[in-house]
N, C-alpha and C positions, 0 to 999 in steps of 0.2 A: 504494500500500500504506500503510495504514495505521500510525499508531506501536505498535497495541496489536497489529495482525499480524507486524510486526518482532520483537514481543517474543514473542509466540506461536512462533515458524519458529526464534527463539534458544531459545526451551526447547525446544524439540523435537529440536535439535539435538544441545544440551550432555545432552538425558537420554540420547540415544544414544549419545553419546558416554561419559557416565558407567555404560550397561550394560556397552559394552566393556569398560572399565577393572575393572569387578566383577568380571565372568569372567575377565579374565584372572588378577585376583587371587586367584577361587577355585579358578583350577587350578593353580594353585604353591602343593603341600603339601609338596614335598623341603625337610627343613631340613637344613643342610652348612654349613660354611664355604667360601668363597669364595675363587677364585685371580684378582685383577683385576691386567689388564695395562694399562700407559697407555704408550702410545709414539707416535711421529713427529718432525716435525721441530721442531712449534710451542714457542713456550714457556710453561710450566705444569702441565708431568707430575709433576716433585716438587712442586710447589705442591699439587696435586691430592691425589697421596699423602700428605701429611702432611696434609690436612682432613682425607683418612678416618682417619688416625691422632687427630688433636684428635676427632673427632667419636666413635671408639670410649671415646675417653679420658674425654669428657663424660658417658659411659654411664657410667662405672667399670666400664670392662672393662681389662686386663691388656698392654699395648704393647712393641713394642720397635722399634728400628730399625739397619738395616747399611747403610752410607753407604759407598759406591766414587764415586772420583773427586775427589766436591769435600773431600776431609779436612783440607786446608790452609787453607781459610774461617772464618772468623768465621761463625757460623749463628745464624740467628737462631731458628728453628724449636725446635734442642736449648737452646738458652739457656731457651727457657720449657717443654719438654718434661720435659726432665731434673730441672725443680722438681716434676715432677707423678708424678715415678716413672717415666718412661719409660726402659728400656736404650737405649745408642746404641755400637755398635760403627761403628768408622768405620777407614776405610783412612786413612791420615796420609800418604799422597805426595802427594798434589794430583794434577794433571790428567795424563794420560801425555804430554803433549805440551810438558810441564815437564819431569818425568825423563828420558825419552828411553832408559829404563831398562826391556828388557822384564823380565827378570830380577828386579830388584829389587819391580815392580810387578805380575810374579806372583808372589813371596813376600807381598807386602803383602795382595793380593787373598785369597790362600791363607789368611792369619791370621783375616782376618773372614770367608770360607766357613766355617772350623770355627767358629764363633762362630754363623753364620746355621744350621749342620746340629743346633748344640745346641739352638736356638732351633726351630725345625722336629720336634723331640722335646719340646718342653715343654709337655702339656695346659694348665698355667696361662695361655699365653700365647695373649692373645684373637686380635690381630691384629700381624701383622707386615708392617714397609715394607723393602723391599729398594729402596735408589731406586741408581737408575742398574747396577742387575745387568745388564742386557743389554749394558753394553758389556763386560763380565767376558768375556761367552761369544763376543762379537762375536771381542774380540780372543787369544781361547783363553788366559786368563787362569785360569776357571774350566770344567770340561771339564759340557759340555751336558746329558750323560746322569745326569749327580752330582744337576744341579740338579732334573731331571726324577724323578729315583729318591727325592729329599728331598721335593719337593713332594708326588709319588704318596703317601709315606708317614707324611706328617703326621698330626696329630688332626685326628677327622674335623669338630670346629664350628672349627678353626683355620682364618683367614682370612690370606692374601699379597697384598700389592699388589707389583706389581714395575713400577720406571719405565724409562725408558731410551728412543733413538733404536734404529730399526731394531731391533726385540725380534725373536728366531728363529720361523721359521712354526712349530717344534715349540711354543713358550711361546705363542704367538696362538691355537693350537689347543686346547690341554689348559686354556687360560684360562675361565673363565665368563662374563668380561665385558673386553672388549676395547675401549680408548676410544682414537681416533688424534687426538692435538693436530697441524690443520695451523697451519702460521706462513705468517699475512697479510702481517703486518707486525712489525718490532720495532724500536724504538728504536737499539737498539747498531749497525743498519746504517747509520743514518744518522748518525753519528758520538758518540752520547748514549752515556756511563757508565754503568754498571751502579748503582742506587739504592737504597742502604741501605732497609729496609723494605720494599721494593717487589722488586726482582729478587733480596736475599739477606738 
């Protein structure tokens, strides 16, 4: 075979390839806002969520974010978010496995649902990150049905990312777009620290 038939059988290819991609394009005419789930084990899922949040943010569209879990952190993400206008409600106990506190860590949770439910009412607001909500509902922190009945009744071009390990098959379901981070590999297992810049 030739090199000019190589190049012949590659355009041939990439056009059919590129009619796909058109059709598919042309039959996605629902415009909505979006409920993206990112969960598994891997690590990345708030990494993820807050690109889509920077990346709404680059548009000048309207952000916010409710942080469960890591509230005790140094963050690196709100340090440069909250210069750009971003809200940030965050739980302030750190990890449950710190407090050891269900009690205390469903009042705390509790605080930033009414904050994420306000938020879930507000047509201004373009896009919203819940990161780490699925452990809310894992651990009956935040009751399943609440979350479900807020999302159903949001604006309708308001967009949710929610991260989290083990997300509920009711939240995988009602999601539009569901992404599973598996974990190949990670550093911390091999006895490596956690990396300013890099993991927080």
């Amino acid at each position: 075979m030739t090199e000019n038939d190589k190049q012949q059988r590659h355009k041939a290819r990439q056009e059919k390839v590129k009619q796909q991609v058109d059709a598919k394009v042309a039959a996605a005419t629902e415009v909505k806002g979006l409920i993206l789930v990112i969960t598994g084990n891997g690590k990345g899922k708030s990494t993820s969520g807050f690109g889509t949040i920077a990346r709404a943010v680059g548009h000048g569209q309207k952000c916010a974010v409710a942080q469960f879990i890591k509230g005790t952190w140094d963050n690196g993400e709100r340090n440069l978010l909250e210069k750009l206008g971003v809200e940030f409600q965050v739980m302030a106990t750190g990890f449950t496995w710190e407090t050891q506190n269900k009690q205390a860590d469903t009042e705390a949770a509790q605080l930033v649902w009414q904050e994420c439910k306000r938020m879930l009412q507000d047509e201004s607001i373009d896009v919203i990150l819940f990161d780490e909500l699925t452990y809310m509902v894992t651990y009956g922190y935040i009751d399943l049905d609440e979350v479900v009945e807020a999302l159903n009744n949001r604006p309708k071009m308001q967009s949710v990312v929610i991260t989290g390990r083990a997300a509920h098959r009711t939240l995988i379901e009602m999601a539009d777009t569901v992404s599973e981070v598996k974990n190949v590999k990670h550093a911390f297992e091999s006895g490596v620290k956690a990396l300013k810049g890099v993991d927080w």
